[in-house]
Each structure stands twice: as C-alpha cells, then as structure tokens.
N, C-alpha and C positions, 0 to 999 in steps of 0.2 A: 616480290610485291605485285600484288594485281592491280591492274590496270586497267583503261580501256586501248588502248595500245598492242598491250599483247593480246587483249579476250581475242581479236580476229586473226592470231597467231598460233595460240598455244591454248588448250584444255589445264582446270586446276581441278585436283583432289579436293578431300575433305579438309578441312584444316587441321596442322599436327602441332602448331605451336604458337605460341604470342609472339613477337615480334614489335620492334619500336623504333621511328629514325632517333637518332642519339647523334649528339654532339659531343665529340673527345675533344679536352683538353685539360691546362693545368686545373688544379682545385684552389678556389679562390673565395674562402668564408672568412677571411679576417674582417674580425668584429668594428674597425677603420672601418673597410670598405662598405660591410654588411650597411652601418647606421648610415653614413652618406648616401649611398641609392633608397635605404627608404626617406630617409629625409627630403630626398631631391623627390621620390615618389608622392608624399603627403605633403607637399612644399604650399600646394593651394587649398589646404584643408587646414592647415593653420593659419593663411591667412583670410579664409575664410571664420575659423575661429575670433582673431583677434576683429573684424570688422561686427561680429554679431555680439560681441561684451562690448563695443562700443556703442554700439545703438540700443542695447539693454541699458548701459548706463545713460545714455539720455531721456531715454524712457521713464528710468523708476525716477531721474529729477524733472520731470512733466508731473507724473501720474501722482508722486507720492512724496513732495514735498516736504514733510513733516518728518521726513527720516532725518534732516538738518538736526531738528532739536535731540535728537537721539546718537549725536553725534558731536554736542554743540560746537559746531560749524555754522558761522553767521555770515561768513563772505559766502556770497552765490558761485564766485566762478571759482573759489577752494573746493564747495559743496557740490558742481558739476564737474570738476576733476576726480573727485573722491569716488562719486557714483558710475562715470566710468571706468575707474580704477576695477570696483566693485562687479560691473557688469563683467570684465575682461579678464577676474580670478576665477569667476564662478565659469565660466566657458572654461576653465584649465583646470577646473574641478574643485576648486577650495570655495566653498560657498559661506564661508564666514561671516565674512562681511554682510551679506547679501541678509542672512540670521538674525545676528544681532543686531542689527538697525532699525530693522520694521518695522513698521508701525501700527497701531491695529485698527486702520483704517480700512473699509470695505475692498474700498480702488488699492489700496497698500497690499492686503493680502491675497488678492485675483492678481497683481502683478507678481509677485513673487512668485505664485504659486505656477504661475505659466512660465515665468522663466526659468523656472525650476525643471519644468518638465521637459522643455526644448534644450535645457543643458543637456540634461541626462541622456536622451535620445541623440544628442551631436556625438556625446564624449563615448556613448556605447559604439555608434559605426565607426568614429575614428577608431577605438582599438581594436575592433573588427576590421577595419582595413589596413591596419599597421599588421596584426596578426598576420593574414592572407596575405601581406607583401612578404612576413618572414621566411611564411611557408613555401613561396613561389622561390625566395630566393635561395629558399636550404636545399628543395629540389633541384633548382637549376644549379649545386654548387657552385656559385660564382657567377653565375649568367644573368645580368638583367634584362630587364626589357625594351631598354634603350638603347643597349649593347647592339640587340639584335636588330634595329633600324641602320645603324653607322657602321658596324663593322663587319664585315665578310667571310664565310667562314669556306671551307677548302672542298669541293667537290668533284669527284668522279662524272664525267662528259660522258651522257646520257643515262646514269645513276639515276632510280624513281625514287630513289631518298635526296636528292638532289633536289628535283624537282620537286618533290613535295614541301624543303623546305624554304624552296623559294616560292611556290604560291601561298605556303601561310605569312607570306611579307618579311622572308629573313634575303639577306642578300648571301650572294653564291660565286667564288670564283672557281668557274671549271678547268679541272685538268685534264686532257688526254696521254693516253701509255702511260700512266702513272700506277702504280699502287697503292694499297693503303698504307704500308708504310712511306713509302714517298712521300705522301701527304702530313704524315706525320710527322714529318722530320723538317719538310717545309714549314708546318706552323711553329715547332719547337726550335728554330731562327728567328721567328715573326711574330710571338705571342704578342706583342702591343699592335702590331698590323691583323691579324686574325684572330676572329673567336677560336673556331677551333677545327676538326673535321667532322662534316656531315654524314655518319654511314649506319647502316643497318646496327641495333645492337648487338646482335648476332656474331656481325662482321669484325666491329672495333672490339667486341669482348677481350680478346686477347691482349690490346695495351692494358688494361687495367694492372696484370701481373708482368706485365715485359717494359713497360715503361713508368718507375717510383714518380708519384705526384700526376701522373694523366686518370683523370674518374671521364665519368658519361653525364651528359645532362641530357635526360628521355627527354621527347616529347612526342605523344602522342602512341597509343600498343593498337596496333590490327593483329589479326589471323595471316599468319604464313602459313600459306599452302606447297606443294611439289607440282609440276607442272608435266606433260605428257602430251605426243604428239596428240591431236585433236582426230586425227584419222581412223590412230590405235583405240576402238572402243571397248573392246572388249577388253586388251588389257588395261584399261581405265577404270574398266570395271572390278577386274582385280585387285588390281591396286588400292582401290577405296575400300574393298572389302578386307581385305590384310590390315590396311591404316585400322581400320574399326575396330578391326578385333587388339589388334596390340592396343588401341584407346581401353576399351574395353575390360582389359584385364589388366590394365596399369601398368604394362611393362614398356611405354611407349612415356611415360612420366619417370620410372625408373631410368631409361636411356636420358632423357633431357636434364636432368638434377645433376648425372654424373658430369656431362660437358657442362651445363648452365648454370648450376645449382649456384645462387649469390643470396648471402646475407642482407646486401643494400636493399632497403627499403625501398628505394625509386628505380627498380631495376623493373622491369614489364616480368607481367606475372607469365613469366614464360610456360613452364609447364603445366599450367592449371587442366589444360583441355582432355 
C-alpha cells in the first residue's frame, strides 16, 4: 500500500491490481440482528415522525375545524385527540383519515394538501434511509457502524491497513510477531471482544476457504502497486514496461481471476485494470 512513508523509501510501478483493507470475521446477517441495528439506526427518524403527526394534528384542529361535523365529534378534546390521531397515521402513511374528513373549506383543503406533500417527501427519505442502512449492512455482513466506534478489531504493528483503519475512526489493537493466522485465531476466542482482523484483501483472502463461517467486510478498493529499489531506474523502467504489456494483452487479468477470481459481489473489483 502506498504511502507517504515509504514514497521517500521505495519507487512504485504502474498499478497491477485493485486491492481493499477488509475486515475478517464471522458472518452475521440474522434477520434479529439485521432489523435491531437499523431500528437503533432510524430510532430519531421515527420520532421525529411521531412529533411532526402531532403538530399536523393540532394544526388541521386550528385551521380546519369543521372536519368535527364530518366526523360528528362534538366534544373538542375527543375532536383534538382524533386529529392528532390523524396527523400521526398519515406521517406512517395511511392517509385515510386525513381524506375522508375534509372539508371543502379553502384553509381545509391548502392544509391537507401541504400535509400531504410533507408526508410524502418524510416517508420517501425514510425508506431511502432504511434502504441505504440495509445496503451498508449487507455489505458490511454483519458489521455496523456503531460496532466500529466500541469494538476493536486485531491488527499487525506497523500494517498501513492498520493504520488506515484506524484514521477512518475504527479502533485497533496492535500485535507484534504475530501472523495472520494468529490473529485469526485470537479473534475466533474473542468474537464478542473483537470485530474482527484488519488486513489487505489480498492477504486474508485465503480464510474465506480455510476457515467455514469467516467472509470479509471491504472498505474502501485503492490501486496496488509492486515496489522497486528507487536507485534501480532503469530496471523500473522495465519493469513498468513488462507490467503494460501483460495489462495490455489481458494476460495479467487472466493471472489475477485464477488466484482472486470471487463471485461476492463486495469483493474489490480486483482484476479490472
């Protein structure tokens, strides 16, 4: 992974493959779990929901009083329970009530008609953000976002997948003289103590098939490159010219499919380049 670190170390090639830090561990989409994390995720969007059907229902019993006799409801505070009622089905999407009552009053049907249009525009971003939680969470098999503030996940000491996933705000407990399976074997003791392990996808590809029930949760695909003394120019020079041509003629896509080739969809588009 390039760096600024190594740039005043080491010279990189052209780039020969996609590459992604990835976090290994168990898979964990039960439909339990899945509905709890978006619930706890949209938890201020519903009640944001419920406080805006209450102020609608105080509203249409201001504005538009005469929805009483179209209801007849002659106590006032049955009549401003009901049109809260009313305000707080239509934010859930059942606008029934809200219909059959009106009245054909000017102020009656400009109030409807705007509540109408602020339902709709609520109820459409809520399942646009319900959606985009599902997809975050189907990606991440198992991993929320909350996860990633409180629990730590197993890294290689001085790893730039390490590091990287701890400047995007994940936390990191470093190992030295460890391996990757090491680390593996540490979190699969620890799964309620650890996410999972941080490493190249490259690198953890092989639990996928050596360890039943460990998947990857990407984040984030750059360009890997091969690195070369910075002195050696010329054969740098080389070297990027051999890379081109095997790009070139696809047999550098051929190589990468036989080792990388993955059906998963959230896999980094490893051999595109």
């Amino acid at each position: 992974m390039q760096n600024k670190t190594r740039d005043h170390k080491v010279n990189y090639t052209v780039p020969i493959t996609i590459d992604a830090f990835a976090v290994y561990h168990y898979s964990d989409t039960s439909v339990t779990e899945v509905f709890k994390d978006v619930l706890f995720q949209i938890g201020y969007l519903i009640l944001i929901l419920i406080i805006l059907g209450i102020v609608t229902g105080i509203l249409l019993f201001l504005v538009d009083p005469n929805r009483s006799k179209a209801t007849n409801i002659k106590s006032r505070k049955v009549f401003l329970l009901r049109s809260i009622m009313t305000g707080i089905s239509t934010f859930f999407g059942e606008a029934g009530f809200l219909f059959e009552n009106s009245t054909s009053s000017i102020k009656g049907l400009i109030a409807v008609s705007i509540i109408m249009l602020i339902a709709v525009i609520f109820l459409q971003f809520m399942q646009a953000e319900i959606t985009s939680l599902l997809i975050d969470r189907k990606m991440g098999k198992g991993i929320s976002p909350t996860e990633i503030k409180i629990k730590p996940v197993l890294g290689h000491e001085g790893y730039a997948h390490t590091t990287r996933w701890e400047e995007n705000g994940g936390l990191v407990e470093r190992h030295k003289g460890k391996n990757n399976t090491d680390l593996l074997e540490i979190y699969k003791k620890n799964p309620d103590k650890y996410l999972g392990v941080v490493l190249s996808y490259y690198d953890g590809y092989p639990f996928i098939d050596l360890h039943p029930g460990i998947t990857a949760s990407v984040f984030g695909n750059s360009p890997s490159c091969m690195i070369y003394n910075p002195n050696k120019v010329r054969f740098g020079e080389d070297l990027n010219k051999g890379l081109l041509h095997i790009r070139a003629t696809k047999e550098k896509q051929k190589i990468c499919r036989s080792y990388f080739g993955s059906d998963d969809p959230n896999a980094p588009p490893a051999c595109t380049l």
